[in-house]
C-alpha positions, 0 to 999 in steps of 0.5 A: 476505503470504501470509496476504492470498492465503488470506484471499480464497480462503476468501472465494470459497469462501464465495462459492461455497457462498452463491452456486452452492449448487444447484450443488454437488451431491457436493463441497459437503462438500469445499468446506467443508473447504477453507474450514475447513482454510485458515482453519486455516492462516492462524493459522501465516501471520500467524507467518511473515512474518519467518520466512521471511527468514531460513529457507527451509523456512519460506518454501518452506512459505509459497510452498506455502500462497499456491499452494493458495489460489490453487488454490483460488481458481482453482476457484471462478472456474473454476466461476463463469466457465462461464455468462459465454458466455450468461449470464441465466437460461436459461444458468444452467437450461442449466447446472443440466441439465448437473449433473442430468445428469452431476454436477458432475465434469462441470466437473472441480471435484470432481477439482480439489477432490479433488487440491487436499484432497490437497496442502493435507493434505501441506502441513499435514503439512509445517508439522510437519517445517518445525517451524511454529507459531502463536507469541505476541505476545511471541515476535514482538516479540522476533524484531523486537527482535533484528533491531533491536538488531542493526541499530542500537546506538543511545546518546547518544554513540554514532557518528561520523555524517557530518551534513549539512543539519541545521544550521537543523534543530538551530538551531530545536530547540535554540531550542524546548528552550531558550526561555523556556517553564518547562512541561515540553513534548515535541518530536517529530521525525518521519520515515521510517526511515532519515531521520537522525531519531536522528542529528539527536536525537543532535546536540541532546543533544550540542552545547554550549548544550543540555549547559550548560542541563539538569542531566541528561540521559538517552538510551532506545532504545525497541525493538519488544519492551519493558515498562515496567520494562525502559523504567524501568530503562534510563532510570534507567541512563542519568540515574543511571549507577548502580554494581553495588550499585545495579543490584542494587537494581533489579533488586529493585523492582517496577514501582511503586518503579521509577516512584517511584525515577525520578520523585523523582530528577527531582523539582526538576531540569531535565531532558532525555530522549531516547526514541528511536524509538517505534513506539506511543503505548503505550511513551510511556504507560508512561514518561509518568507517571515524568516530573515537570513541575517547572515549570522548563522540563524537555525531553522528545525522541522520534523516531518515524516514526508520526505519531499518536506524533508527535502526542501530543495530551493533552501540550504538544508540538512536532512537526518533520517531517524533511525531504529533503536538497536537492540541494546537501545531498545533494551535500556529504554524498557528498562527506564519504563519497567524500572524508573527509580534505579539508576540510568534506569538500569535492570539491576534488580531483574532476575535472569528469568524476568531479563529474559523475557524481556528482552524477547519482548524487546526484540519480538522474537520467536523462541520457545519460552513458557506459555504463561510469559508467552501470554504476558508478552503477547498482551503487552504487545496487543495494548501496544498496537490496539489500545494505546492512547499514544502510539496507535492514534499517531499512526493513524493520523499517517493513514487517513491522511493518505489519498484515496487510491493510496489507501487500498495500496497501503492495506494490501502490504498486510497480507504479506507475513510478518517480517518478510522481504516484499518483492516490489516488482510482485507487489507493482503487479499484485496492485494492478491485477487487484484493480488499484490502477486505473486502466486507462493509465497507459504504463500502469506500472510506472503509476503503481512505482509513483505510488510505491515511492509515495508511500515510501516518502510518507515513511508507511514503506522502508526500503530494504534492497535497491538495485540500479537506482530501483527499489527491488525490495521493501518491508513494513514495520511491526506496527505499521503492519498492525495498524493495516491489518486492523484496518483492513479487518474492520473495512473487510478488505481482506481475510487471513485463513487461520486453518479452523472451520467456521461454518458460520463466519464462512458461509457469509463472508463477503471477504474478497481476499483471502491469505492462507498461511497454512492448512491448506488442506482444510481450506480447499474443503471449504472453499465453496463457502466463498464464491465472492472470492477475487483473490487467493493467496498462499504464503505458507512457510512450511511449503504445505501441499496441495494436489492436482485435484484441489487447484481443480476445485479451485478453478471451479469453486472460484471463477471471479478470482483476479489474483491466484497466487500458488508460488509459495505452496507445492502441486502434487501430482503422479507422474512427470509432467503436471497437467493442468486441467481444462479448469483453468479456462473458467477463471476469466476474470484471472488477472495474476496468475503466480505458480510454482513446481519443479518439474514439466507444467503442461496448459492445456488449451482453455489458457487462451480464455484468460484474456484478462491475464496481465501477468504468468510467473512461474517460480522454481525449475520448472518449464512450461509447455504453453499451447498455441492459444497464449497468442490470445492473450492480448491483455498480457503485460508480463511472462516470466517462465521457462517455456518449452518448444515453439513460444507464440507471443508475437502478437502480444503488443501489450507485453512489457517483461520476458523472462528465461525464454531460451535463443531458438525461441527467441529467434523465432518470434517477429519481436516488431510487434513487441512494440512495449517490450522493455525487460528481456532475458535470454539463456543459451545464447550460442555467440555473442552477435548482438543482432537479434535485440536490435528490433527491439526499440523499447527494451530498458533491460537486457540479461543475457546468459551464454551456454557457457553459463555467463550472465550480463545485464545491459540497462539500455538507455535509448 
């Protein structure tokens, strides 16, 4: 996770040596040495992740490392930010005068480069005491398949699980195993970790229609670390149950002979094999071939929680998506735990009290009931979610098999409430405005949907809406979220505001994203205590306010903020026009910029000093009056706001979404230059004459609204 931190600040600096060369008179050799020493560091980083779990030199290492980074990083802004208080060229001549004149100490980096050089020296110097080293692939997948062995002894007859709500589930499987289909096919039952995909498999090979209508039957337990003779040889075990003599032989055979060896014991027999829990494509690969299709309808069963597993496509195969228990489900299965020696496990001795309460355990509700059950609920959901021995480990497994640019994905969905519907199309901008997609990926956000899809397939995301074939919004169950948030908390990712002053956790935090659900208020009195702060989020369900003067003192409070986010918090202001103060302009490293109110927002013209802006959204009925100074900015991918009078966006190239521009202003922009435009929607149109879209070559999207109020959406395909 570390490793994302590093990442994007050798990216700033390599910003800084293209962009701010002229500048750097005396430190430019430094500059490249740190670029270079932490591109170093980060070939340790990608080792360490699951190091850091279990030792705390390690992760005393790693904290160290990302603190350098952002040091690093903090350099660079720090650098950039001096012209934001005039900007254009005279600012920058200003500036350069200045350097001429006293060098660029004269702005404190060549000290700050100096003494960051030193640190980042003892920190190499302490991978060595800490005994950190790039390690191989293999010795990775072995320290996940320890931890997977430990966490689950998995075999065919293996445990006394408590089965519940799978009774339709097993009546339909068997049905596919059994039925008359002499092809030998392959089920998948796909699910997120932890889901009851094993246990479901289990009781397919153990009830009694399924162990009368094969021959043999095997059971093999794919782990993170494997090769294919390893997967041979268990699988042979497991059908032949062979004796020592045997073993002996076995251990003798090439990977060719096992692969015969297994193949003709099958030739000719109806079998059944379990592959239980894989992870990629290439353990099944590596079993395929040992597999005959006799034509006499053998059974193959594989369990993963990867959905392009799941979806063998070269093979004849059935995939079932494991569902959530339902309410009732849910409810007997806490009662077979709570209440083992009744019968079925029914809670037939539960007084309506206790019943009631644990039902609202059941569902996790948010009812009022007393505070002392309120306790009890709470605890048990707190050993559920951080100190089980069985479910949080096999969650984390999902999490640290991730890529590395996945993970800094996954752990931003923990800022987003409880429960709640994630906007997709927000979540793809929020990712690249935070840095999580490499800018030289030209359409950053089809990378950003490739990574949304991947962790949708590895079953960390659900999908909640779709809309034209797209995701449009998603959600993250209860304990994937906790395991990010406590992911996130440990690797100080990021930090939600729980309204209380803490002067000492406050002032030094190095906390680089913060979530404020409510106290609103009270933050901004603090928010001088966090000048590293590059992102500020509001998700208040109360719709606390703040006024005119807080977002004043934001603006000047926090000029290294990327993402501002107030589309869930209301602006007071007198008056009816919000007039935005001259402090915006200071927040140059603004890359998301999301707000909401309902009446007449006014920019003032320091907006053209937001030249890294990438997205403007404005929620609610309000309408913007933009001066002419957004022609500026050049880095703008999306505006999505109900604009007022004339509307100067022809010279951004990069723009790709346009939304609730109304036809005049439309009319009056030379879209030839909107060369990547590719969403458009246009109210007020007066007649239905297409014309004016057709110089458009790139839209993928058109909404169209007529000043009779009729809507239409044109998906365009070109």
């Amino acid at each position: 996770m570390a490793e994302a931190a590093v990442l994007y600040a050798v990216q700033r600096l390599s910003d800084l040596l293209t962009q701010e060369a002229v500048f750097l008179q005396g430190v430019r050799g430094e500059v490249l040495w740190l670029q270079r020493e932490l591109t170093r560091m980060q070939g340790f980083l990608k080792d360490t992740d699951q190091q850091q779990d279990t030792d705390d030199g390690v992760r005393r290492w790693v904290s160290e490392v990302r603190n350098a980074a952002y040091d690093a990083e903090d350099i660079v802004d720090t650098f950039m930010v001096q012209p934001a208080d005039g900007g254009g060229f005279w600012a920058s001549l200003k500036k350069y005068a200045c350097i001429l004149n006293r060098g660029v100490n004269h702005y404190g980096v060549g000290k700050d480069i100096e003494e960051l050089k030193g640190r980042i020296i003892d920190i190499s110097r302490g991978a060595e005491a800490y005994g950190i080293r790039t390690i191989s692939c293999t010795e990775r997948n072995r320290s996940l398949t320890e931890r997977f062995r430990h966490i689950r002894r998995t075999s065919s007859n293996a445990g006394n699980e408590q089965v519940v709500g799978f009774e339709e589930n097993t009546k339909m499987l068997i049905k596919q195993l059994l039925k008359d289909e002499q092809q030998r096919f392959v089920i998948s039952i796909l699910g997120m970790g932890g889901l009851g995909k094993t246990t479901l498999a289990r009781k397919l090979v153990n009830s009694t229609d399924v162990k009368g209508g094969f021959d043999c039957r095997a059971w093999v337990c794919v782990t993170q670390e494997y090769t294919t003779r390893d997967l041979l040889q268990k699988t042979i075990k497991s059908f032949q149950k062979p004796k020592i003599e045997d073993l002996e032989l076995m251990e003798r055979m090439t990977e060719e002979d096992l692969e015969l060896h297994l193949y003709e014991f099958l030739e000719g027999r109806r079998y059944l094999v379990v592959v239980d829990d894989i992870w990629h494509k290439s353990a099944w690969e590596s079993l395929r071939r040992a597999f005959p299709d006799n034509g006499n309808g053998s059974r193959i069963v594989i369990t993963t929680r990867n959905e392009p597993v799941a979806m063998i496509t070269d093979e004849k195969n059935f995939v079932y998506k494991l569902r959530f228990l339902n309410q009732e489900e849910s409810w007997k299965l806490f009662c077979k735990k709570a209440f083992p020696d009744t019968a079925d496990g029914q809670a037939t001795v539960c007084s309506p009290g206790l019943e009631k309460l644990g039902r609202e355990m059941v569902e996790k509700c948010r009812e009022e009931i007393p505070h002392e059950w309120h306790t009890v609920k709470n605890h048990l959901w707190w050993h559920l979610t951080q100190d089980s021995d069985h479910v949080s480990p096999i969650l984390a497994l999902s999490y640290d098999e991730l890529p590395y640019q996945l993970k800094s994905c996954f752990l931003y969905l923990s800022l987003f409430p409880e429960d709640s519907l994630i906007d997709t199309e927000k979540l793809i901008r929020l990712w690249i405005a935070e840095g999580f997609i490499p800018e030289e990926e030209q359409d950053m956000e089809n990378v950003a949907e490739e990574y949304l899809k991947e962790l949708i397939d590895r079953s960390m995301i659900q999908i909640a809406e779709r809309y034209l074939d797209k995701v449009k919004t998603c959600r993250i169950h209860d304990l994937i979220r906790e395991l990010a948030i406590k992911k996130a908390r440990a690797l100080e990712f990021l930090d939600v505001y729980d309204g209380k002053v803490n002067l000492s956790y406050s002032s030094t935090s190095l906390t680089r994203r913060q979530v404020i659900p409510s106290g609103n208020m009270k933050y901004v009195s603090l928010v001088h205590f966090y000048p590293r702060l590059r992102s500020l989020l509001f998700f208040n369900p109360d719709r606390e306010s703040i006024n005119i003067k807080h977002l004043q003192t934001l603006c000047s409070s926090l000029r290294f903020l990327r993402v501002l986010d107030l589309e869930d918090t209301r602006i007071e202001h007198s008056g009816k026009v919000l007039r935005l103060t001259d402090s915006i302009g200071k927040l140059i490293h603004l890359r998301y910029f999301g707000f909401k109110c309902n009446s007449l927002v006014e920019f003032p013209r320091s907006i053209g000093n937001l030249q890294c802006l990438k997205t403007m959204v404005a929620s609610g009925n309000s309408c913007w009056k933009l001066p002419s100074q957004i022609s500026k900015l050049h880095q703008l991918r999306h505006l999505i706001a109900r604009p007022l009078g004339h509307l100067q966006v022809s010279t951004l190239t990069n723009l790709q979404t346009l939304k609730y521009v109304n036809f005049q202003q439309w009319d009056a922009v030379d879209a030839r230059n909107l060369i990547n435009l590719q969403e458009l929607e246009i109210r007020e149109i007066p007649y239905t004459n297409m014309n004016f879209i057709l110089q458009v070559n790139s839209l993928r999207s058109l909404t169209l609204q007529t000043d009779t109020a009729f809507n239409t959406l044109l998906p365009l395909s070109r």
